[in-house]
C-alpha positions in Angstrom: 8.9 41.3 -4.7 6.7 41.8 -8.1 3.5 41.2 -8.8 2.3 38.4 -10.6 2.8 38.7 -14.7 1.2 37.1 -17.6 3.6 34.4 -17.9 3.4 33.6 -13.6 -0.3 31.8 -14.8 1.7 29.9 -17.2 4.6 28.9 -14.3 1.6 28.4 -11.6 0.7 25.8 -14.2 3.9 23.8 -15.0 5.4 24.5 -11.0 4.1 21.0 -9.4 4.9 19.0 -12.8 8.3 20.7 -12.6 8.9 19.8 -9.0 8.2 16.3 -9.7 9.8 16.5 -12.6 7.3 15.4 -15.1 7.9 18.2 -17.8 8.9 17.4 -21.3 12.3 18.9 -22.4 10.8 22.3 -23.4 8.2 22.6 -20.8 11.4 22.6 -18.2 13.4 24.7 -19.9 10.7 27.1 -19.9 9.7 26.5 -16.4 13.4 27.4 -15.5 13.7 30.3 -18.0 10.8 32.0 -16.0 12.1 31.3 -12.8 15.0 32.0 -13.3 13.9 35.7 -14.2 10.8 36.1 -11.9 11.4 36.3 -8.0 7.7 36.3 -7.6 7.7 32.4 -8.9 11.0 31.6 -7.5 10.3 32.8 -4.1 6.8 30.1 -4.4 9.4 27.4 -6.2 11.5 27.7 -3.1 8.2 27.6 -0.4 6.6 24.7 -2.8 10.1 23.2 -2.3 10.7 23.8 1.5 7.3 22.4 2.1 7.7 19.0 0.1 10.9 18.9 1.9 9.4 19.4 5.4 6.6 17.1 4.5 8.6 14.1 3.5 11.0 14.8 6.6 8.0 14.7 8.8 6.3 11.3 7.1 9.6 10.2 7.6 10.0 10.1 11.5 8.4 8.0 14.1 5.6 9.0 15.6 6.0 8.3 19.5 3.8 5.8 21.0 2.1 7.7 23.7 1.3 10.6 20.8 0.1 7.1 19.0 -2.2 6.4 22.2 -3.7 9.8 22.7 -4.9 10.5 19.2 -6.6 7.0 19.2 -8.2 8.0 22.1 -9.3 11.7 20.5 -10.3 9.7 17.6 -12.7 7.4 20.1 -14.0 10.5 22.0 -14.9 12.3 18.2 
């Protein structure tokens, strides 16, 4: 994988907006035109992505209620 370029600061700047998708029209397309061509910021896209992903899977499930019991307990002892 390649270094880090001039326009990577750029990316590294428009990368969380464009994962929420809160670019304007030319902000994306230049968000994607970089990716598209760099596999230095598309290798972070697809960790930034994997990790939101993993994230809201996680937030999603139940925490069991023993688990539940024993951290309130760690958080008495702190």
């Amino acid at each position: 994988m390649k270094e880090p370029c001039v326009d990577c600061d750029k990316c590294e700047e428009l990368l969380q907006p464009f994962l929420d998708r809160d670019l304007t029209e030319s902000e994306r397309i230049e968000a994607e035109a970089h990716l598209s061509g760099c596999a230095y910021c598309n290798t972070r896209y697809r960790v930034e992505e994997d990790l939101r992903r993993f994230v809201h899977q996680a937030a999603s499930e139940r925490c069991p209620e023993q688990l539940k019991q024993r951290l309130a307990e760690l958080a008495r002892e702190a």
